[in-house]
N, C-alpha and C positions, 0 to 999 in steps of 0.2 A: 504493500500500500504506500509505498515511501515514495513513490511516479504520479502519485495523485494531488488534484490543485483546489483548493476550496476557495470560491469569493465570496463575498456576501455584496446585494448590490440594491439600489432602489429604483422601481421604474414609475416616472410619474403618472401622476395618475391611478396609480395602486395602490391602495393601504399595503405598511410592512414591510421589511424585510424581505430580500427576497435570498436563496441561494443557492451556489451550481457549485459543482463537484465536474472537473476534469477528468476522465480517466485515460488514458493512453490506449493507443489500438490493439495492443500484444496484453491488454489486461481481458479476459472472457467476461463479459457482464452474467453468469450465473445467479443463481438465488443466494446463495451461499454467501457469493460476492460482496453484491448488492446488500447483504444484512449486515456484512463486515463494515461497509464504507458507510453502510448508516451509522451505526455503531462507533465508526471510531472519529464520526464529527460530531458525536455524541446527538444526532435526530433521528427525530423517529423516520421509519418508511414516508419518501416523497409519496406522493398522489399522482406524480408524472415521471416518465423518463426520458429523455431527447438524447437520442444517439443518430451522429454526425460522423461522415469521411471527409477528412481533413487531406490535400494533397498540395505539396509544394510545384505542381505544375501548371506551367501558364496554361491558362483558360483558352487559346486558340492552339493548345495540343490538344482538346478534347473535343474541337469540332472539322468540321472538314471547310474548305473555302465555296463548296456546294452549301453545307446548310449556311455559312455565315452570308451566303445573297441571300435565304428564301426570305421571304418578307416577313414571314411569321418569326423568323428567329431576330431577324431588324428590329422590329416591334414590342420582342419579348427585351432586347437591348435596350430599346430607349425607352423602355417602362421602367428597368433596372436603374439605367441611370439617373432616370428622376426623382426617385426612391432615397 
């Protein structure tokens, strides 16, 4: 558990405290786990789990310059960037 990142953060608008627990990709989220890392930030079981791939590759190694013309993916871009 020594790979693991805890913040605690506030999002306006929300009553409270909010907070995330990092875990790295080579850690298994199991039940077992998961009752550890409650456990050893001393909270009870979250009510959510958000699991994320994290990749240090630029964003136009994962498309091809076919979809980056189709318009739908243009569109999906500058909704991004407006964001």
């Amino acid at each position: 558990l020594a790979d693991l990142r805890y913040t605690k953060f506030k999002i306006s608008g929300l009553p409270g405290d909010k907070h995330a627990i990092f875990v790295p990709d080579h850690l298994a989220m199991t039940a077992p786990t998961f009752k550890s890392i409650a456990s050893f930030v001393q909270k009870e079981l979250p009510s959510m789990l958000l699991c994320g791939i994290s990749s240090l590759c630029h964003p136009s190694k994962m498309t091809t310059p076919q979809l980056r013309k189709c318009q739908d993916f243009v569109n999906l871009m500058q909704d991004a960037r407006a964001s």
